[in-house]
N, C-alpha and C positions, 0 to 999 in steps of 0.2 A: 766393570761398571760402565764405560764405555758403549761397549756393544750393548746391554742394556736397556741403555740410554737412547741408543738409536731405534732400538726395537720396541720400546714406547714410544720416541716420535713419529715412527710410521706408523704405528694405531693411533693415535691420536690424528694424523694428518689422515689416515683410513678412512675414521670415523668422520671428521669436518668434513669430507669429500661426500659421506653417506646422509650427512647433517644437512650438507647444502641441496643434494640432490632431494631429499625430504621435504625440504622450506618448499621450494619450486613447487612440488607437484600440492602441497597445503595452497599454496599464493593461489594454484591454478583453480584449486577446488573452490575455496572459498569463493572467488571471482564469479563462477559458475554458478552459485548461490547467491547473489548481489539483487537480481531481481527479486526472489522473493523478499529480501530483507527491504529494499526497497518497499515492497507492497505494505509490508507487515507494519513498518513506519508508519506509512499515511494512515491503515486502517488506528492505531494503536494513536494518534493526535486526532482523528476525528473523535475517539472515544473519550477521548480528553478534553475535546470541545463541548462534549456534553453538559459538564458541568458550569458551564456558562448558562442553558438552560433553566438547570435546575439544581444546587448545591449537590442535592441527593445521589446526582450520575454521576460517584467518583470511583474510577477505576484504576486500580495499582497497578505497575508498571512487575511486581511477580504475577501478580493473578495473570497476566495478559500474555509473557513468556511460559507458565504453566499448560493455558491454554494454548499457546503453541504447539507445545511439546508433547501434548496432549494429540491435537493434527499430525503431527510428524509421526507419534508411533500406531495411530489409527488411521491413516490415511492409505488408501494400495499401493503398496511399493513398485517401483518400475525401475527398469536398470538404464532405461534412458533416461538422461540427466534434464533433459527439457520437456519430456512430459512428466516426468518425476515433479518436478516444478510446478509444471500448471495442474496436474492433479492437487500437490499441494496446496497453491494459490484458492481453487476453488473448495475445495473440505475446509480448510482455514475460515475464508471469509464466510461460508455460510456458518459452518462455525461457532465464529465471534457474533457474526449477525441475529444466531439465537438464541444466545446467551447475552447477546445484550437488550435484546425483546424482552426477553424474559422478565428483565429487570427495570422497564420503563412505562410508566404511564400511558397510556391506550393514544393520547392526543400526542404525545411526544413519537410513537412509533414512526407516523409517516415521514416524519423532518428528522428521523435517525436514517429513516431508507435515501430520503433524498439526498440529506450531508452524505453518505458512504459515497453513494452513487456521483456525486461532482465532484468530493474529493480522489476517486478513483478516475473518475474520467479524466481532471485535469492532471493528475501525475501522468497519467499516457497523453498529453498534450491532443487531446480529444476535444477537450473546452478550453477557450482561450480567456480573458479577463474581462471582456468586453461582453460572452455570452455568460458570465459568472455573474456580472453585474449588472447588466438587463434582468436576469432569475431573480437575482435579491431586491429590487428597484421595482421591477414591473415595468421596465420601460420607458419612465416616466422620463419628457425630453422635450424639448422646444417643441415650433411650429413642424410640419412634415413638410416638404415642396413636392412631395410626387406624389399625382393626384389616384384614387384610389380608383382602379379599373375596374372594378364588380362592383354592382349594384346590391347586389347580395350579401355580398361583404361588408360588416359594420365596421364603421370609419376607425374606432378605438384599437380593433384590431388589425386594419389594416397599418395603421402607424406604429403599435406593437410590430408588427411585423417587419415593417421598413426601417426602424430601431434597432434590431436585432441581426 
């Protein structure tokens, strides 16, 4: 019973040893996969911003994993792990992006391409807050003190510009 016993605790200690080395190489994978989930995030709240809009653009949080997984097994497989990704990244967001055309009124399309587009930009810290909020404001801002060096250039736009 003894020996047994010890002859179970070394598979069992075998196995933890085979368990742990397993965990790792998951932690590493998964890790590896972080940016997309990241992207998949921001596009999956912009589409949710929708319905701020318009009641009607309400998008289910399976519908939007389906359509994932949808990209994942339609997308070109590549055994590099980082263009594997940006191939992903891009068959995904176009994607979503036509499937969510699909489903939106003609005047709504453009302000669905531009939200993507500045929510994308500022998750890559591309747009900072200042140029977010110039976009949604227009600019609008005190006096200008710097005087407008072209003659050609309309004043409204040269202080949009010097605001921005």
């Amino acid at each position: 019973v003894l020996s047994s016993s010890k002859v179970l605790a070394n598979e069992i200690s075998e196995k933890q040893e085979i368990a742990a080395e397993t965990e790792i190489k998951i932690n590493k994978t998964r890790q590896e996969y972080l940016p997309i989930a990241i992207h998949s995030s921001v596009l999956f709240f912009t589409i949710s911003d929708l319905a701020a809009i318009d009641p009607m653009y309400q998008y289910s949080l399976p519908w939007f994993i389906n359509l994932f997984i949808n990209a994942i097994d339609n997308s070109e497989p590549n055994e590099d792990i980082q263009k594997r990704l940006v191939i992903l990244r891009e068959y995904f967001t176009e994607l979503l992006y036509r499937n969510i055309c699909r489903s939106l009124f003609e005047k709504d399309k453009l302000l669905f391409s531009f939200l993507m587009c500045c929510n994308i930009l500022k998750n890559k810290q591309m747009m900072n807050d200042d140029e977010w909020g110039f976009l949604l404001t227009g600019g609008v801002g005190l006096d200008n003190p710097h005087k407008n060096p072209y003659s050609w250039l309309p004043i409204k736009a040269w202080d949009e510009m010097t605001r921005l």
